[in-house]
TIGUFI-934731 format. One record per residue: x, y, z of N, C-alpha, C in turn; residue number from 1. Coordinates in Angstrom, 1 decimal. Example, Ala and Ser with C-alpha at 12.3 -4.5 7.8 and 13.67 -1.06 7.14 Angstrom:
<atom><n_px>13.2</n_px><n_py>-5.7</n_py><n_pz>7.8</n_pz><ca_px>12.3</ca_px><ca_py>-4.5</ca_py><ca_pz>7.8</ca_pz><c_px>13.2</c_px><c_py>-3.3</c_py><c_pz>7.8</c_pz><nr>1</nr></atom>
<atom><n_px>12.8</n_px><n_py>-2.2</n_py><n_pz>7.1</n_pz><ca_px>13.7</ca_px><ca_py>-1.1</ca_py><ca_pz>7.1</ca_pz><c_px>12.9</c_px><c_py>0.0</c_py><c_pz>7.9</c_pz><nr>2</nr></atom>
END
This chain:
<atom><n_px>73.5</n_px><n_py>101.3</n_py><n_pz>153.3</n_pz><ca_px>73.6</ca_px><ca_py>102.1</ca_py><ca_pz>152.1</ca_pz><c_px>74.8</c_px><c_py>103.0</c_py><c_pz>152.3</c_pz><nr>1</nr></atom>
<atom><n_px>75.4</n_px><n_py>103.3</n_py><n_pz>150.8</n_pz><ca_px>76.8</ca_px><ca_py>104.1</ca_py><ca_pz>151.3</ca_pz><c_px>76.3</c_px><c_py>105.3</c_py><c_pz>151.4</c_pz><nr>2</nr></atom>
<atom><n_px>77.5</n_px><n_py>106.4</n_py><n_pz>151.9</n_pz><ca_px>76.8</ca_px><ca_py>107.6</ca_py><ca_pz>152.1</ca_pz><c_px>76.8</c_px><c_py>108.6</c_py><c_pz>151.1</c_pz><nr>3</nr></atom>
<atom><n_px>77.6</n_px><n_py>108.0</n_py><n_pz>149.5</n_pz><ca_px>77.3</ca_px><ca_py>108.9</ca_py><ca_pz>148.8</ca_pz><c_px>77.2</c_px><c_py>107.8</c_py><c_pz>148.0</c_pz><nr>4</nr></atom>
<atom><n_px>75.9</n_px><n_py>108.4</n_py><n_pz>146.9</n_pz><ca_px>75.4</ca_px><ca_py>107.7</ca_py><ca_pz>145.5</ca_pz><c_px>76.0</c_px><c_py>108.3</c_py><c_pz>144.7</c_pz><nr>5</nr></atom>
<atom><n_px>76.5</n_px><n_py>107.7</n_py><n_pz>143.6</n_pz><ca_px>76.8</ca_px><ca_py>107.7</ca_py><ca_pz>141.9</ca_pz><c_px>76.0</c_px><c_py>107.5</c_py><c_pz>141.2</c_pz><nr>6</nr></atom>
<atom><n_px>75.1</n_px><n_py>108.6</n_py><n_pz>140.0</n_pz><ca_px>74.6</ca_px><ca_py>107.8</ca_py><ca_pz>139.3</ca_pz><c_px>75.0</c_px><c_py>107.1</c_py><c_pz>138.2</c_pz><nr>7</nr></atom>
<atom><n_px>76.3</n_px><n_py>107.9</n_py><n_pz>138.4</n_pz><ca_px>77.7</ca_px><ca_py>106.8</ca_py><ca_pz>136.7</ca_pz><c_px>77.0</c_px><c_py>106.6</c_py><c_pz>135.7</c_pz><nr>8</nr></atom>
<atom><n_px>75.9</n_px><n_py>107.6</n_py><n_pz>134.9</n_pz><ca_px>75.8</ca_px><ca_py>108.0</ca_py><ca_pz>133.7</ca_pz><c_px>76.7</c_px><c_py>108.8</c_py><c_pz>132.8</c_pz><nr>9</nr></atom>
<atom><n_px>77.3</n_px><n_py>107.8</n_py><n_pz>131.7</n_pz><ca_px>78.2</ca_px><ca_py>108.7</ca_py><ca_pz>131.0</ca_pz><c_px>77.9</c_px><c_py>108.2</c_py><c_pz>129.7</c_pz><nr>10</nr></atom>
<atom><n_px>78.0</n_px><n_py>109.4</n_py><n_pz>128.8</n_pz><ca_px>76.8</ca_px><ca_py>109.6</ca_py><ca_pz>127.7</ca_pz><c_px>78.3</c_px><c_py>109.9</c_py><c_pz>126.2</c_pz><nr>11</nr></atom>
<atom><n_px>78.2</n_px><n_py>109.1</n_py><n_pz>125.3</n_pz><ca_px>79.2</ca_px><ca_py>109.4</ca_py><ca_pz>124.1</ca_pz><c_px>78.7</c_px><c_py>110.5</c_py><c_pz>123.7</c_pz><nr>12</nr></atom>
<atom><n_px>79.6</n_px><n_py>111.8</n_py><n_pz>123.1</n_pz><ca_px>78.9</ca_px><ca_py>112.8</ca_py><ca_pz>123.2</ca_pz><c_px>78.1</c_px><c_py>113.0</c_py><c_pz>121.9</c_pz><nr>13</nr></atom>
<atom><n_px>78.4</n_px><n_py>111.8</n_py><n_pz>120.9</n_pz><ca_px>77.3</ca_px><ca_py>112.1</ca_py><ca_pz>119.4</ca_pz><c_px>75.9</c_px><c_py>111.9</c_py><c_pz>120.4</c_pz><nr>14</nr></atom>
<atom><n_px>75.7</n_px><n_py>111.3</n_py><n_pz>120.9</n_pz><ca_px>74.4</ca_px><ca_py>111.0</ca_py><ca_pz>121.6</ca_pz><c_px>73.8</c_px><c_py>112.3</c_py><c_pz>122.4</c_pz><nr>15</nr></atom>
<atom><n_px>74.5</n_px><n_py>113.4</n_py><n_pz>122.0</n_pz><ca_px>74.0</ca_px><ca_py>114.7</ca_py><ca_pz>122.7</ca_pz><c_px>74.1</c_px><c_py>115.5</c_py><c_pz>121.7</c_pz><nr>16</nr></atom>
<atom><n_px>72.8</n_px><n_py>116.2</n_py><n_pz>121.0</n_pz><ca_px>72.8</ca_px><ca_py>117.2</ca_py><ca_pz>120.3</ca_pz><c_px>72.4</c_px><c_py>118.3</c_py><c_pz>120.6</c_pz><nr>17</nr></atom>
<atom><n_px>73.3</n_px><n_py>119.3</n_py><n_pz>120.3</n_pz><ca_px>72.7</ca_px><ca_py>120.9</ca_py><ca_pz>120.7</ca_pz><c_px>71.7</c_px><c_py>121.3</c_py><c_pz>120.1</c_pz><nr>18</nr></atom>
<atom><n_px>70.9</n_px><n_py>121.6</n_py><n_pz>120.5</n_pz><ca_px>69.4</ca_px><ca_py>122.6</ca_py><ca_pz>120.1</ca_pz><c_px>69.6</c_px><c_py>123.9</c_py><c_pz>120.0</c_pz><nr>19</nr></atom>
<atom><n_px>70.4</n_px><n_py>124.5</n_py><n_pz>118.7</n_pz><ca_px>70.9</ca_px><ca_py>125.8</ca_py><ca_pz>118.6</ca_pz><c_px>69.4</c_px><c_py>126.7</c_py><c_pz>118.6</c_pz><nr>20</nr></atom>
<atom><n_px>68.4</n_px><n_py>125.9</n_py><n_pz>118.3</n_pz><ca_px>67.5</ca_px><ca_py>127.3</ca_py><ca_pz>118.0</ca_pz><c_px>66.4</c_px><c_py>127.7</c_py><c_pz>119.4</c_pz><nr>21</nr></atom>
<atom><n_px>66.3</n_px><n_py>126.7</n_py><n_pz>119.9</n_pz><ca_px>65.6</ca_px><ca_py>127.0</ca_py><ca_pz>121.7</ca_pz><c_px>67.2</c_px><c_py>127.3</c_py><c_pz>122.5</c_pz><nr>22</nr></atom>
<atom><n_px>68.5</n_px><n_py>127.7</n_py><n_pz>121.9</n_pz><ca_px>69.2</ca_px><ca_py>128.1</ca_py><ca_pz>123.0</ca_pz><c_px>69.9</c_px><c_py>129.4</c_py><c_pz>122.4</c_pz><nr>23</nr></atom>
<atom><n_px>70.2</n_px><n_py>130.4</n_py><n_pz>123.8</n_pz><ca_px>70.6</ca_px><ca_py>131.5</ca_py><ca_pz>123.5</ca_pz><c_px>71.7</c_px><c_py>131.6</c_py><c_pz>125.0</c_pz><nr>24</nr></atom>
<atom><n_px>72.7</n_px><n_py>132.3</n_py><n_pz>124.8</n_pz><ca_px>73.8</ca_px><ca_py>133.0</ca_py><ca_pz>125.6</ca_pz><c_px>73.8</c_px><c_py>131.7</c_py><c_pz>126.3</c_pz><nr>25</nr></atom>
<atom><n_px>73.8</n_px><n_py>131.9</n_py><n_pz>127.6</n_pz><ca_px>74.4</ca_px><ca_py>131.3</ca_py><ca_pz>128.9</ca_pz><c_px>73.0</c_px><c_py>130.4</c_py><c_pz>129.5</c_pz><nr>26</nr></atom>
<atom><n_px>72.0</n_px><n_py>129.6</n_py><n_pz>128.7</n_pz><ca_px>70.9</ca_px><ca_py>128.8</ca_py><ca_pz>128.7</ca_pz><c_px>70.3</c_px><c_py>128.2</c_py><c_pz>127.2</c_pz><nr>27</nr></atom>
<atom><n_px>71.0</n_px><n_py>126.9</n_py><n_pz>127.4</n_pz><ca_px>71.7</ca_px><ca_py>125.7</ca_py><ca_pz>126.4</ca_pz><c_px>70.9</c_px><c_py>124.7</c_py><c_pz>126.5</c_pz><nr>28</nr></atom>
<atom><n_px>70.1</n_px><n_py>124.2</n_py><n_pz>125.7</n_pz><ca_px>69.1</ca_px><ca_py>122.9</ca_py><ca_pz>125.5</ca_pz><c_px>69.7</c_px><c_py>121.8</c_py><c_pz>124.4</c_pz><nr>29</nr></atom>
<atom><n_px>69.8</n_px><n_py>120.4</n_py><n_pz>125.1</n_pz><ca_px>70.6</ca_px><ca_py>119.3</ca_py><ca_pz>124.5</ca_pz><c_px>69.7</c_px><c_py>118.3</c_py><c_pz>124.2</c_pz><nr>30</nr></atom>
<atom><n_px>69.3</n_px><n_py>117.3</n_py><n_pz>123.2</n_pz><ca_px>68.8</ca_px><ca_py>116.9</ca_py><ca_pz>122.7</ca_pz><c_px>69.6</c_px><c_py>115.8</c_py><c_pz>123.7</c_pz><nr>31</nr></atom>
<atom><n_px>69.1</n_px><n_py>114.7</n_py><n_pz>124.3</n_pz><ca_px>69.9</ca_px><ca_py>112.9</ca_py><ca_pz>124.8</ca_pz><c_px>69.0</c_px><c_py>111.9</c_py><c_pz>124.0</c_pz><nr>32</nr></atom>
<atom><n_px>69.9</n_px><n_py>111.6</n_py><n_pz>122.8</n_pz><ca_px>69.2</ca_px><ca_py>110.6</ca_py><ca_pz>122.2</ca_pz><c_px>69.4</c_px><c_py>109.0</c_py><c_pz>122.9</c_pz><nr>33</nr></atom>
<atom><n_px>68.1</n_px><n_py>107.9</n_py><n_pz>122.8</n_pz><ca_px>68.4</ca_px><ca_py>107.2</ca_py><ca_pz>123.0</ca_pz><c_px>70.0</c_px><c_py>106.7</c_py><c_pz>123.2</c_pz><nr>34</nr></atom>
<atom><n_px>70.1</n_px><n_py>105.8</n_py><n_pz>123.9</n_pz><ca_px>71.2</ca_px><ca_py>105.0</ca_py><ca_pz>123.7</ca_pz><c_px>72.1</c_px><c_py>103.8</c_py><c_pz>124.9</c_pz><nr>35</nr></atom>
<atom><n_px>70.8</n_px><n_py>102.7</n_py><n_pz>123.8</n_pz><ca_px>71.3</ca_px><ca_py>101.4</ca_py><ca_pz>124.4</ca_pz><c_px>70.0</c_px><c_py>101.7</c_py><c_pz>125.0</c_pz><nr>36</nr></atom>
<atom><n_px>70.4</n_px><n_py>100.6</n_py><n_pz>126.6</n_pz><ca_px>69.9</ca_px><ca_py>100.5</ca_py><ca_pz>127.5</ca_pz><c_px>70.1</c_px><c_py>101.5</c_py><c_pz>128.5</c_pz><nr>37</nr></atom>
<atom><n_px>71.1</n_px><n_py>102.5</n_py><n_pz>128.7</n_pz><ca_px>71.8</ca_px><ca_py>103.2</ca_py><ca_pz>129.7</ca_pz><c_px>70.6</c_px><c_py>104.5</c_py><c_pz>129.8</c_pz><nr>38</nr></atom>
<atom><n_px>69.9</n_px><n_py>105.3</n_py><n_pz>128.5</n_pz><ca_px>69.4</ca_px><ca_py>106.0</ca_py><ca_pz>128.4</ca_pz><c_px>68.1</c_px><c_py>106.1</c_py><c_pz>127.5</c_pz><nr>39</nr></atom>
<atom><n_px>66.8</n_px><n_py>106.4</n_py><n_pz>128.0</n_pz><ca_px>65.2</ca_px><ca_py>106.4</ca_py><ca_pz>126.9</ca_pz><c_px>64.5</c_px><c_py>107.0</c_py><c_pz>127.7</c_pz><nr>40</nr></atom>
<atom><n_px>63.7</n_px><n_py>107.2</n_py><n_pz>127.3</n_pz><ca_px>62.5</ca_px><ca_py>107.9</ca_py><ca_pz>127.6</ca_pz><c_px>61.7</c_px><c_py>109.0</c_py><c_pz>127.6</c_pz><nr>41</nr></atom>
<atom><n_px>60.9</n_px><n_py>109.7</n_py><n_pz>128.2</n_pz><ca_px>60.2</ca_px><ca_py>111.1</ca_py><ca_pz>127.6</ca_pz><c_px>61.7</c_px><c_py>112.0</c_py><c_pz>128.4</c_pz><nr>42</nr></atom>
<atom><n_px>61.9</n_px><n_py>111.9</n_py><n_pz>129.2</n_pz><ca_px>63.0</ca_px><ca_py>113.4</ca_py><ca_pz>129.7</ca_pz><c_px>64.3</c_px><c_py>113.1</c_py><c_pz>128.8</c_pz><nr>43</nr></atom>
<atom><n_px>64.2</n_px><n_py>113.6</n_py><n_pz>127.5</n_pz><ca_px>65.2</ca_px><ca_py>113.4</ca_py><ca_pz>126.1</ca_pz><c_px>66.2</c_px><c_py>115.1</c_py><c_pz>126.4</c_pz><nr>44</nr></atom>
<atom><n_px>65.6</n_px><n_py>115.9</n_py><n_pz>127.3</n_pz><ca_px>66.1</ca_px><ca_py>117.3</ca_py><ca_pz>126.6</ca_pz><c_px>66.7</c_px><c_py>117.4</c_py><c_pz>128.0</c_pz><nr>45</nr></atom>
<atom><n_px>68.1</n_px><n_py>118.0</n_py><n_pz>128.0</n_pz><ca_px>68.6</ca_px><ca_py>118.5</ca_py><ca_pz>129.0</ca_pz><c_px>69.1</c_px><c_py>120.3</c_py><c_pz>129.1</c_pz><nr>46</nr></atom>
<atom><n_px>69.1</n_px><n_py>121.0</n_py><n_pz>129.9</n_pz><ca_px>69.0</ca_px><ca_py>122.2</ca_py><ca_pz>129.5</ca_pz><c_px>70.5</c_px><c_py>122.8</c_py><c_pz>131.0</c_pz><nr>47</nr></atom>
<atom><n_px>71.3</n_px><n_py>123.7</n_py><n_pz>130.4</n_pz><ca_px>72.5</ca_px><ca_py>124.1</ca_py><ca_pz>131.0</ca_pz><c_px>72.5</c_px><c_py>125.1</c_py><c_pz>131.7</c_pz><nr>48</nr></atom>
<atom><n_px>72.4</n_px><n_py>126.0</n_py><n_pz>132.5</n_pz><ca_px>71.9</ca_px><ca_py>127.5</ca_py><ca_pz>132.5</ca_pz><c_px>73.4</c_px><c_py>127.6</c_py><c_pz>133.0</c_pz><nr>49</nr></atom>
<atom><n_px>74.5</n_px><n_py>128.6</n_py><n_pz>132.7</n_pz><ca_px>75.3</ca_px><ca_py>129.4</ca_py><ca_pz>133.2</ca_pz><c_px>74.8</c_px><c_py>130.5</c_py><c_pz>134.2</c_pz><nr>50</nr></atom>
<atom><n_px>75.5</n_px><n_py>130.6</n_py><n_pz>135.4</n_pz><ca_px>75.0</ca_px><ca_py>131.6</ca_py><ca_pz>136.6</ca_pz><c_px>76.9</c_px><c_py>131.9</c_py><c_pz>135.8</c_pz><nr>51</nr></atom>
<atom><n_px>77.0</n_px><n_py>132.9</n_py><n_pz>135.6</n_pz><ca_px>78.5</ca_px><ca_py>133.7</ca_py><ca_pz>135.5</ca_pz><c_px>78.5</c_px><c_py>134.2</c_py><c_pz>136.7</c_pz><nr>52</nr></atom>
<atom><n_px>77.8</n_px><n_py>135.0</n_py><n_pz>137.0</n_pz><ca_px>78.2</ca_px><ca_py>135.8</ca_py><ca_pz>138.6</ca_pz><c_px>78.4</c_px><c_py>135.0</c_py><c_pz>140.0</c_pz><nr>53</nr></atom>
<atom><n_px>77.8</n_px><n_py>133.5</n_py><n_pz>139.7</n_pz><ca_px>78.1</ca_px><ca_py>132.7</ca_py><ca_pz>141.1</ca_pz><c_px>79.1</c_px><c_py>131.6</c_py><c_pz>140.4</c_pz><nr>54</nr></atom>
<atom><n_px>79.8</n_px><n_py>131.8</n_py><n_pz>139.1</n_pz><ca_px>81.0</ca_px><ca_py>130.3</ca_py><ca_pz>139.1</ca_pz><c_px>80.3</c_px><c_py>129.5</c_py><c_pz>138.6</c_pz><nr>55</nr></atom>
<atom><n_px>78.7</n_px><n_py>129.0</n_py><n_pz>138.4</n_pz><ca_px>78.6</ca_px><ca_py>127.4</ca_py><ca_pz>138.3</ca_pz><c_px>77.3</c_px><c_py>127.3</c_py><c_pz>137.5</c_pz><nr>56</nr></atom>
<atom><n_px>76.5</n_px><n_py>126.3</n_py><n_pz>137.4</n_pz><ca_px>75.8</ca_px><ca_py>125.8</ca_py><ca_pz>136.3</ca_pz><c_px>74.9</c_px><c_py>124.6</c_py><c_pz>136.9</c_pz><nr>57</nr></atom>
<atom><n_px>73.6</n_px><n_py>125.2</n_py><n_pz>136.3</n_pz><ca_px>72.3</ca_px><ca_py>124.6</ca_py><ca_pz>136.7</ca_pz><c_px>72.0</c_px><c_py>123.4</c_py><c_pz>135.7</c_pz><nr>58</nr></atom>
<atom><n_px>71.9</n_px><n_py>122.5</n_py><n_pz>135.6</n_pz><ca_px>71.5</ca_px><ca_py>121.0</ca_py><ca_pz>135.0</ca_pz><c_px>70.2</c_px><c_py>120.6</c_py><c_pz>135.1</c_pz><nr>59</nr></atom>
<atom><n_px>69.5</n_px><n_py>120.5</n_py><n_pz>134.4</n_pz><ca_px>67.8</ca_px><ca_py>120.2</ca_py><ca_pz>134.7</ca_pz><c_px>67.9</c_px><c_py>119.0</c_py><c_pz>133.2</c_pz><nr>60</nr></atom>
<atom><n_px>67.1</n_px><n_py>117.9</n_py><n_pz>133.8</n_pz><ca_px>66.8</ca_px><ca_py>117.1</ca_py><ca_pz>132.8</ca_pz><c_px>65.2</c_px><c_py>117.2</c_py><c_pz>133.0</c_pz><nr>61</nr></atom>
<atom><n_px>64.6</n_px><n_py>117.1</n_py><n_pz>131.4</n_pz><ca_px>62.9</ca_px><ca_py>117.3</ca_py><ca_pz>131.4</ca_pz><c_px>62.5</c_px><c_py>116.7</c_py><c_pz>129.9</c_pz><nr>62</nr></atom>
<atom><n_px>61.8</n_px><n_py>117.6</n_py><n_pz>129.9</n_pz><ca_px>61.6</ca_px><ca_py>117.7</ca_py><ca_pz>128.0</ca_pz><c_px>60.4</c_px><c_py>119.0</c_py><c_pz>127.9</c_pz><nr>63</nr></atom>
<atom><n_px>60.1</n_px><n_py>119.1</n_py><n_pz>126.5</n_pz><ca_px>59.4</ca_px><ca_py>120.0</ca_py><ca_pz>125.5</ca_pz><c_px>57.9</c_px><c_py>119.5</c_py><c_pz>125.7</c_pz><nr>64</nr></atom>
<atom><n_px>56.9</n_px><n_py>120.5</n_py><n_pz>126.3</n_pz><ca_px>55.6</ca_px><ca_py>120.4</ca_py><ca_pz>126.1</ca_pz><c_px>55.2</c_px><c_py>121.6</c_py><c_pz>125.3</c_pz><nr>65</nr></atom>
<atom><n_px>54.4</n_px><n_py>121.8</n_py><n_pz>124.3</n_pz><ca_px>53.7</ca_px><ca_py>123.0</ca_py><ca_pz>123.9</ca_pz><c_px>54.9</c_px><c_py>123.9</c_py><c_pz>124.1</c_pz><nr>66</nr></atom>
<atom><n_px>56.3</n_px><n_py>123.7</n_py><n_pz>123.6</n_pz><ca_px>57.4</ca_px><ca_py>124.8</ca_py><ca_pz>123.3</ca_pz><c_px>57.4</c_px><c_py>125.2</c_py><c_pz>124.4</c_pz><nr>67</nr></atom>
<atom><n_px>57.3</n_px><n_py>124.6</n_py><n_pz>125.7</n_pz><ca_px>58.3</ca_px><ca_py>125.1</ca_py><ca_pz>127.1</ca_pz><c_px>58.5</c_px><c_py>123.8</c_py><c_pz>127.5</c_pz><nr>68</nr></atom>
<atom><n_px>59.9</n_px><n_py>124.1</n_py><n_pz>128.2</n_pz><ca_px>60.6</ca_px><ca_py>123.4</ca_py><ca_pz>129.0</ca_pz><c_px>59.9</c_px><c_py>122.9</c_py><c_pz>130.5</c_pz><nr>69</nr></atom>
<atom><n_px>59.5</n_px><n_py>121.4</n_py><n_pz>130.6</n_pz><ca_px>59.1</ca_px><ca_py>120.8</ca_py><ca_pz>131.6</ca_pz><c_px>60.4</c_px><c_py>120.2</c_py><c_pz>132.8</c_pz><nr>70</nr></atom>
<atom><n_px>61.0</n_px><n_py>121.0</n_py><n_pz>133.5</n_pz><ca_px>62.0</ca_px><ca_py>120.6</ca_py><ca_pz>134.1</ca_pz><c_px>61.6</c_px><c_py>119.4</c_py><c_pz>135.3</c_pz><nr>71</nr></atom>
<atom><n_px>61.6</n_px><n_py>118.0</n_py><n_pz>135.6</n_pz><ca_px>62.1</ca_px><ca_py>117.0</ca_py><ca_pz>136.1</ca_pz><c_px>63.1</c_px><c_py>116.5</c_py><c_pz>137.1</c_pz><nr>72</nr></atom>
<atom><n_px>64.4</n_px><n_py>116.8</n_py><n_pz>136.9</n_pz><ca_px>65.0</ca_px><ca_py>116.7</ca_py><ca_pz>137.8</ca_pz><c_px>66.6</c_px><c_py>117.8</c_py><c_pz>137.4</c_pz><nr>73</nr></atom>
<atom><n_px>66.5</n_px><n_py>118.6</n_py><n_pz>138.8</n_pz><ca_px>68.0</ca_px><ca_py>119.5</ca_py><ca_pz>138.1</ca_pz><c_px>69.1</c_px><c_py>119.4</c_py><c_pz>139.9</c_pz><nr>74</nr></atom>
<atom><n_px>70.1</n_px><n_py>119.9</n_py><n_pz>139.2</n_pz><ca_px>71.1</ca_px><ca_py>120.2</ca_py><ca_pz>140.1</ca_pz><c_px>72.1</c_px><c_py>121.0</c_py><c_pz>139.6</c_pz><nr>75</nr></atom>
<atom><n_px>73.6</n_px><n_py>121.6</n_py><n_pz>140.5</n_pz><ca_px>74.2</ca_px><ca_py>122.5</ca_py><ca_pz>140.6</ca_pz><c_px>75.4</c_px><c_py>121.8</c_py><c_pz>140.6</c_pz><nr>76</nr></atom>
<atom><n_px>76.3</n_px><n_py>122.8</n_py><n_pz>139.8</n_pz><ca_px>78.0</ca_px><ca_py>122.5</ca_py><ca_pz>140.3</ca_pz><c_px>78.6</c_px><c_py>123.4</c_py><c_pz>139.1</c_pz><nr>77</nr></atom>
<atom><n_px>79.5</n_px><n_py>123.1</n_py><n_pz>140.2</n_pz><ca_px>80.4</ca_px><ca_py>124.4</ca_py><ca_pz>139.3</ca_pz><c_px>81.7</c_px><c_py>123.6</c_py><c_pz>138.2</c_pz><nr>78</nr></atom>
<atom><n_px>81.3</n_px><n_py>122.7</n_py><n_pz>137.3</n_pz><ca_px>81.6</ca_px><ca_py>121.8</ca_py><ca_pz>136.2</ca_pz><c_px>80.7</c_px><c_py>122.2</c_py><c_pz>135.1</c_pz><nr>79</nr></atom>
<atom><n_px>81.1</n_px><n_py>122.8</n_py><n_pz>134.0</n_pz><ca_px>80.9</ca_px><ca_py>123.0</ca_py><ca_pz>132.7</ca_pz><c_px>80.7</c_px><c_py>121.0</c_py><c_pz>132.2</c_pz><nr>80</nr></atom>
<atom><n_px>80.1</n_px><n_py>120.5</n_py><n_pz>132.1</n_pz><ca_px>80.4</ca_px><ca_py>118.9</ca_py><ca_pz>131.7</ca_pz><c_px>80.9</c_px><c_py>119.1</c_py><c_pz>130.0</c_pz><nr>81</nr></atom>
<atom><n_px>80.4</n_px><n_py>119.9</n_py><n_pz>129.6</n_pz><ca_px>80.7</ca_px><ca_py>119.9</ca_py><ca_pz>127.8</ca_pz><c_px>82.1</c_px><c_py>120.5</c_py><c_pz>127.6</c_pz><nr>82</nr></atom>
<atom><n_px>83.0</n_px><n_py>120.7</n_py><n_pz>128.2</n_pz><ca_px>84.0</ca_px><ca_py>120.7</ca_py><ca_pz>128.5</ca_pz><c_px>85.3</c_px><c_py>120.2</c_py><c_pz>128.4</c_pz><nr>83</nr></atom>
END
């Protein structure tokens, strides 16, 4: 096995819609619509959190139960992706 994985998801960005009304300042919720085969399923909502004071940005993919955020799988880096 190599020693680093890619998961080489890369998303056209109509297929990402911002959820202006669940997001406020520096914590950003994105609609991932289907698309194709590359992307489905229940974790449709991806959510951005800006840390300003540490440089970098929390990534959590989940989705919406009963109007909160069920977070799934997240990670860190200091890449804005919408950028």
């Amino acid at each position: 096995m190599p020693e680093i994985i890619d998961f080489d998801i890369k998303l056209p960005s109509k297929a990402i819609i911002h959820i202006k009304e669940k997001s406020v300042y520096n914590n950003n919720y994105y609609k991932l619509n289907d698309y194709g085969d590359w992307l489905f399923g229940r974790c449709d909502i991806l959510q951005q959190v800006c840390h300003e004071d540490e440089n970098c940005y929390t990534y959590s993919i989940g989705y919406f139960e009963n109007g909160n955020f069920q977070r799934m799988m997240s990670w860190v880096t200091n890449v804005d992706i919408f950028e």
